[in-house]
C-alpha positions as a printed NumPy array, in Angstrom:
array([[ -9.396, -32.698,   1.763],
       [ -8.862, -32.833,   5.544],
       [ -6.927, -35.258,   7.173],
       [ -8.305, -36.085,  10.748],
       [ -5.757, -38.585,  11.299],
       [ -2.355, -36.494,  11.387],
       [ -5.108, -33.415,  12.575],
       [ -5.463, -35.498,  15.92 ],
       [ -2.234, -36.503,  15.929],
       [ -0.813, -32.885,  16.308],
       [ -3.6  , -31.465,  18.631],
       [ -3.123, -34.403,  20.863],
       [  0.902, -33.346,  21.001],
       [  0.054, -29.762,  21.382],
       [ -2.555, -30.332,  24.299],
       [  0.16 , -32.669,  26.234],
       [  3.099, -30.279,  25.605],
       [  2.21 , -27.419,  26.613],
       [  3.396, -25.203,  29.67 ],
       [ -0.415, -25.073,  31.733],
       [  1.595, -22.046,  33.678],
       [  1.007, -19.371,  30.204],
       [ -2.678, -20.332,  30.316],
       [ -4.421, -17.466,  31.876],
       [ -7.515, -18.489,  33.814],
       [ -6.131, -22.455,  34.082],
       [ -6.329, -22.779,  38.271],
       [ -5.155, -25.555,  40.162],
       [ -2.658, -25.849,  42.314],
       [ -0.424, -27.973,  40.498],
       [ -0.592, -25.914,  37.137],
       [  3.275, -24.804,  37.678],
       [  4.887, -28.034,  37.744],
       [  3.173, -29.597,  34.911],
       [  3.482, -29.918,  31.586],
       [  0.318, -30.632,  29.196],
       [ -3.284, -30.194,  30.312],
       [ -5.972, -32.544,  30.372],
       [ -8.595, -32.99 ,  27.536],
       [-11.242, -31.37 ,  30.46 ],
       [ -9.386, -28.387,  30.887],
       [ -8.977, -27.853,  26.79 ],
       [-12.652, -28.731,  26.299],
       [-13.531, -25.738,  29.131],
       [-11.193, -23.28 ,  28.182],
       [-12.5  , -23.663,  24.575],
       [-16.372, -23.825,  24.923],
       [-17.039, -27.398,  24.137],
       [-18.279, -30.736,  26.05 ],
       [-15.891, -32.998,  27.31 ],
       [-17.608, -35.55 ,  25.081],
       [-17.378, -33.366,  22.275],
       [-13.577, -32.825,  22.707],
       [-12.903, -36.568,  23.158],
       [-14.473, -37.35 ,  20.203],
       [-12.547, -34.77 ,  18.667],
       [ -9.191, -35.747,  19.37 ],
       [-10.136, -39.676,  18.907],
       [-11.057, -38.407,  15.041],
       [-14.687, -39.31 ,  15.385],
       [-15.416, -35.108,  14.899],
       [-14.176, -32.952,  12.38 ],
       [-13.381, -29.126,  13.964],
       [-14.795, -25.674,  12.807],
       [-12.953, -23.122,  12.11 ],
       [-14.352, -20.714,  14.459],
       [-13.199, -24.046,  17.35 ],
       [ -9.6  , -23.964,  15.672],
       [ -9.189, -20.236,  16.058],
       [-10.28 , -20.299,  20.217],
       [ -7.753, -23.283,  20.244],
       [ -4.88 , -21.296,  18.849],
       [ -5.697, -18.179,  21.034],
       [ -5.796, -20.438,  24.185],
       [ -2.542, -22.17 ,  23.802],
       [ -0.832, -19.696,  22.174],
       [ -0.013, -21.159,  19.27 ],
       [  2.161, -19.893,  16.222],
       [  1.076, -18.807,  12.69 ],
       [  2.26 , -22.261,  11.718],
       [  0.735, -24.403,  13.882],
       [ -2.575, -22.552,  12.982],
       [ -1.817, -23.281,   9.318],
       [ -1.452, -26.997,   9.861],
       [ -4.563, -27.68 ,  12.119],
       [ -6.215, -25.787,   9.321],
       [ -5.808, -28.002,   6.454],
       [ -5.152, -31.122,   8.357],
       [ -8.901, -30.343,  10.157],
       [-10.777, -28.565,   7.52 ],
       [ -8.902, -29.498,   4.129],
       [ -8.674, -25.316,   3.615],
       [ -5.808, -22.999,   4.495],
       [ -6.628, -20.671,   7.559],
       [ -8.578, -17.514,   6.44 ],
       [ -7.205, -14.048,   6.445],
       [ -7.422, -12.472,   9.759],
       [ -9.076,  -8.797,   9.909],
       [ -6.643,  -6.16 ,  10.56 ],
       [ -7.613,  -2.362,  10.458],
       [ -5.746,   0.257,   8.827],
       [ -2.849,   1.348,  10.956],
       [ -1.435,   3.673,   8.646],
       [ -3.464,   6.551,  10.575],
       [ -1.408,   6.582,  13.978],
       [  0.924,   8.997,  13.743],
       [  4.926,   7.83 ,  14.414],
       [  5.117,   9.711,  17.908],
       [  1.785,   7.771,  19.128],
       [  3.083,   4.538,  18.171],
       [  6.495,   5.538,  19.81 ],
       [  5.066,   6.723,  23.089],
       [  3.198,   2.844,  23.238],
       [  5.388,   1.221,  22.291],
       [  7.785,   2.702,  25.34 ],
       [  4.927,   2.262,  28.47 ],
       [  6.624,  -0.312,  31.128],
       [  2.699,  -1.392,  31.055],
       [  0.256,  -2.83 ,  28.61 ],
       [ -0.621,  -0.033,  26.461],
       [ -2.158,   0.262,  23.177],
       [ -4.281,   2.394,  21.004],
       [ -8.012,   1.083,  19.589],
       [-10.196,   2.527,  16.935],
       [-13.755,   3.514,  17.148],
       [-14.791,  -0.286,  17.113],
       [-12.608,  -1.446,  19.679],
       [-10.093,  -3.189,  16.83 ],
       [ -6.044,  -2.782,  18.271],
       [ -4.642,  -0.926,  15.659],
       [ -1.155,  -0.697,  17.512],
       [ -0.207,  -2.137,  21.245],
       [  3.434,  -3.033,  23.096],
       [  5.448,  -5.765,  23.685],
       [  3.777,  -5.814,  27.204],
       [  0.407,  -6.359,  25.91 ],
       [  1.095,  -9.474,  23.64 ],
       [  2.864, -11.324,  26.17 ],
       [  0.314, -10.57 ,  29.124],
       [ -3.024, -10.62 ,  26.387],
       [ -1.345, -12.534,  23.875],
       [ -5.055, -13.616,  22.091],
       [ -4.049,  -8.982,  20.474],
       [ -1.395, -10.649,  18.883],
       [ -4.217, -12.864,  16.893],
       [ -6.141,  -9.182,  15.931],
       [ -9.042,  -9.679,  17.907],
       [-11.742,  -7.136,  18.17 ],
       [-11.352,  -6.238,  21.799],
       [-15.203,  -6.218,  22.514],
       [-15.617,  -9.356,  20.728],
       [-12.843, -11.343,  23.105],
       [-13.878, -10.211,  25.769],
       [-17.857, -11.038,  25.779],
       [-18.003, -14.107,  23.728],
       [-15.246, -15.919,  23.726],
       [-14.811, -18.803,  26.887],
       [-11.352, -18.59 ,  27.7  ],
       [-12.335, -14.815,  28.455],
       [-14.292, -16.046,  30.961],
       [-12.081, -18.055,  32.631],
       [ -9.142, -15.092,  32.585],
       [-11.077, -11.862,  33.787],
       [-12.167, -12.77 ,  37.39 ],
       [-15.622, -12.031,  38.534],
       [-16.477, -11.59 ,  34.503],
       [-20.164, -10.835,  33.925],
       [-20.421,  -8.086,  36.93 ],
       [-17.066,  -6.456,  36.502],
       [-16.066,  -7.018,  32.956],
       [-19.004,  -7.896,  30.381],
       [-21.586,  -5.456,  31.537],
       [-19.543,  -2.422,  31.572],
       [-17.6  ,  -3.3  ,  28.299],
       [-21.402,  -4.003,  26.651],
       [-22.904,  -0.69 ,  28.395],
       [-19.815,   0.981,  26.123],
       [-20.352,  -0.77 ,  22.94 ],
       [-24.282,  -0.506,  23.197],
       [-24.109,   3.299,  23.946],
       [-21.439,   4.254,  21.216],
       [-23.953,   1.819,  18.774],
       [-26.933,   3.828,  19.695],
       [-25.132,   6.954,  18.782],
       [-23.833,   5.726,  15.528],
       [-26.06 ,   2.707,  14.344],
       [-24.895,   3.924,  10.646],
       [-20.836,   2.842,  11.382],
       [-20.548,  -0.357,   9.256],
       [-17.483,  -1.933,  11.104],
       [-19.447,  -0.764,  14.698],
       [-22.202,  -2.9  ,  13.501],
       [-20.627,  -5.977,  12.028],
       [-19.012,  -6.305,  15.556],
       [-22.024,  -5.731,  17.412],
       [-24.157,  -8.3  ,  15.614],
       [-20.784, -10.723,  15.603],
       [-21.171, -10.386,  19.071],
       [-25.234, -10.986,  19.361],
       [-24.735, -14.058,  16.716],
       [-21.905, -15.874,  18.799],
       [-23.064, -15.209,  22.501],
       [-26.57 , -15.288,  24.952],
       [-25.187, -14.083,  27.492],
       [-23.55 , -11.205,  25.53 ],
       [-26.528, -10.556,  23.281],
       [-28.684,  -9.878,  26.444],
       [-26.276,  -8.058,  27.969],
       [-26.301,  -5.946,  24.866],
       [-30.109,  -5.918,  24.268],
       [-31.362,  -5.49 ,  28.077],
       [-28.839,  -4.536,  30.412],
       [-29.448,  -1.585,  32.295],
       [-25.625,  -0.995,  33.191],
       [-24.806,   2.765,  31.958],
       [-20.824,   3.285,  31.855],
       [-19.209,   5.214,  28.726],
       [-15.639,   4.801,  29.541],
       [-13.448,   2.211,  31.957],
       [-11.402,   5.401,  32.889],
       [ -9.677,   4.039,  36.374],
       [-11.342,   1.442,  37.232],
       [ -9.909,  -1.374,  38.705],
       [-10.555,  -4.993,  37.816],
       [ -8.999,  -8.73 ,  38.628],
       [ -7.431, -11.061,  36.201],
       [ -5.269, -13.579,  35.431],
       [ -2.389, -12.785,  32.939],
       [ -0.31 , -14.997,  30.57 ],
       [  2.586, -17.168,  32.154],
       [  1.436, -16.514,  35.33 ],
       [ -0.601, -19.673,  36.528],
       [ -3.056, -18.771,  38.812],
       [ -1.448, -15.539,  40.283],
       [ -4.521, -13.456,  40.674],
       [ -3.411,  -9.262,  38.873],
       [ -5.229,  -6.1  ,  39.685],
       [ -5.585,  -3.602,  36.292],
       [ -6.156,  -0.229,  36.178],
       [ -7.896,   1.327,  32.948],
       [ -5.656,   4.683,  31.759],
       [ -7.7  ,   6.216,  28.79 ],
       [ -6.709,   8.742,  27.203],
       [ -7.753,   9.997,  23.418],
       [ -5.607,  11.854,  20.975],
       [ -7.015,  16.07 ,  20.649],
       [ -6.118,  15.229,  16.75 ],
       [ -8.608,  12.232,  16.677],
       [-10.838,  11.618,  19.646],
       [-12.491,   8.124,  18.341],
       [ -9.18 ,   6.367,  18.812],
       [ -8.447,   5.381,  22.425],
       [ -5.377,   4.863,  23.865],
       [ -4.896,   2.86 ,  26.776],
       [ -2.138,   1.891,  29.166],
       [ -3.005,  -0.726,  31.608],
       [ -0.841,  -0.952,  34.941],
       [ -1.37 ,  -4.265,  36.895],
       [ -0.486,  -5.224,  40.286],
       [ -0.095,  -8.578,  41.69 ],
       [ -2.865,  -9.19 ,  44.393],
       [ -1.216, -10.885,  47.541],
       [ -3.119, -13.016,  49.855],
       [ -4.04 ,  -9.858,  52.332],
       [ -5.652,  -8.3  ,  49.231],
       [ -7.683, -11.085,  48.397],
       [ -9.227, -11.216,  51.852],
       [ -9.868,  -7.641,  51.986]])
C-alpha cells in the first residue's frame, strides 16, 4: 500500500535540497548560488503541468512509475532514494532495470574506456551502454540509470532541456540512425522493442521516426551543444568519435571530447 503522506514528505525535501548547479539544462542566472529548485522548474524538467506537480507534492496525486524514474534521472538520485519514492508512491518496490549482457566486451576494450580523459563508452546494436567511464556518469549521469541511449535522448524532457538546439541537431539525426538500422533489420527483437518504446512514449519522436526525411547513418565528428552535469548553465561543445571493433562491428564505441563554449563562441 502506498503512503502519499511520507511520499510527499521526501520529494518535497529532495526538490528543496538539491544543488540546481548538477542539473543539466536548469538556466538562470542564479542557479549557482542556490540550493533547491522550485516546483516549476521540477514540473518542466520532468514533463508534467505545474498543476499537476503541485497536486503531486500536496498528496492530492499519486505518481507513476514511469514519472518516478524521470524524477530520479533528473536529480540524480541514489538507488535508495529510488527505492523509497517507490513504495512510499506506488506501494511496490522499484522494478528491475534492463541491463544488456556485458560479458561480450573483451577486457582490453573495457580497459581502453575506461582510461579516455573524455566520455567514452561502448553501445550495442540497439544503442543500450553496455560499458562507459567514470567521465560519462558524472557528465551524463541519467547511463548510470541503464538507459537506452536512443530512448533518452528522443523522449524523455529533461533531454530536451540538456542538448541545446534539440530537435534540429540532436533528435533528427539520432532518429535518421535508429530508423535506418530498423529498416535494415526489422527482425532484431531488442531493435524493435526500443523503437516502438520510443513511438509509444513520444509525438514528436514517433514522427520524427515515421516521416522525417533526415538521412545520417553515423554522428562520426559532428559537433553539437549541451549542457553537462554540475555545470549550471555553462553552455559545452561535443564531438562524436566512433569507432567499431574489426572483431564485432555492431558494437560502437564512442569517446566524446567537449569543450566549454566561451562568450566569443556563442556569438559566432
Amino acid at each position: 500500500m502506498s503512503d502519499l503522506e511520507h511520499f510527499t514528505r521526501l520529494l518535497r525535501l529532495m526538490r528543496t535540497s538539491c544543488d540546481a548547479n548538477i542539473v543539466p539544462g536548469l538556466v538562470r542566472s542564479n542557479a549557482r548560488s542556490r540550493t533547491g529548485i522550485t516546483q516549476i522548474d521540477l514540473a518542466t524538467l520532468t514533463g508534467v503541468s505545474e498543476s499537476w506537480y503541485r497536486r503531486l507534492e500536496s498528496g492530492r496525486q499519486a505518481p507513476a512509475a514511469d514519472w518516478i524514474e524521470t524524477l530520479v534521472r533528473t536529480l540524480q538520485l541514489s538507488e535508495g532514494q529510488r527505492h523509497s519514492l517507490f513504495v512510499y508512491g506506488t506501494g511496490q518496490e522499484p522494478p528491475r532495470r534492463y541491463r544488456p549482457d556485458a560479458r561480450i566486451i573483451h577486457p582490453g576494450d573495457e580497459a581502453f574506456v575506461r582510461i579516455q580523459p573524455w566520455t567514452a563508452y561502448i553501445s550495442d546494436f540497439a544503442w543500450d551502454i553496455l560499458v562507459m567511464n567514470d567521465r560519462a556518469g558524472r557528465d551524463w549521469p541519467w547511463m548510470l540509470n541503464g538507459t537506452n541511449i536512443m530512448t533518452w535522448a528522443l523522449t524523455y524532457p529533461e533531454a530536451r532541456m540538456q542538448l541545446i538546439d534539440w530537435e534540429e541537431n540532436w533528435a533528427k539525426p539520432m532518429a535518421s540512425q535508429l530508423r535506418l538500422r530498423h529498416e535494415a533489420h526489422p527482425d532484431h527483437p531488442r531493435l524493435t522493442e526500443v523503437v516502438n518504446e520510443i513511438k509509444d512514449r513520444d509525438r514528436v519522436a514517433c514522427r520524427l521516426l515515421e516521416q522525417d526525411t533526415t538521412a545520417i547513418h553515423h554522428p562520426d565528428k559532428h559537433q553539437r551543444r549541451t549542457y553537462l552535469a554540475g555545470h549550471g548553465d555553462t553552455i559545452f561543445e561535443t564531438t562524436f568519435l566512433c569507432y567499431s571493433p574489426m572483431a564485432d562491428p555492431a558494437l560502437r564505441l564512442m569517446v566524446v571530447p567537449t569543450i566549454e563554449v566561451t562568450d566569443e563562441d556563442e556569438n559566432d
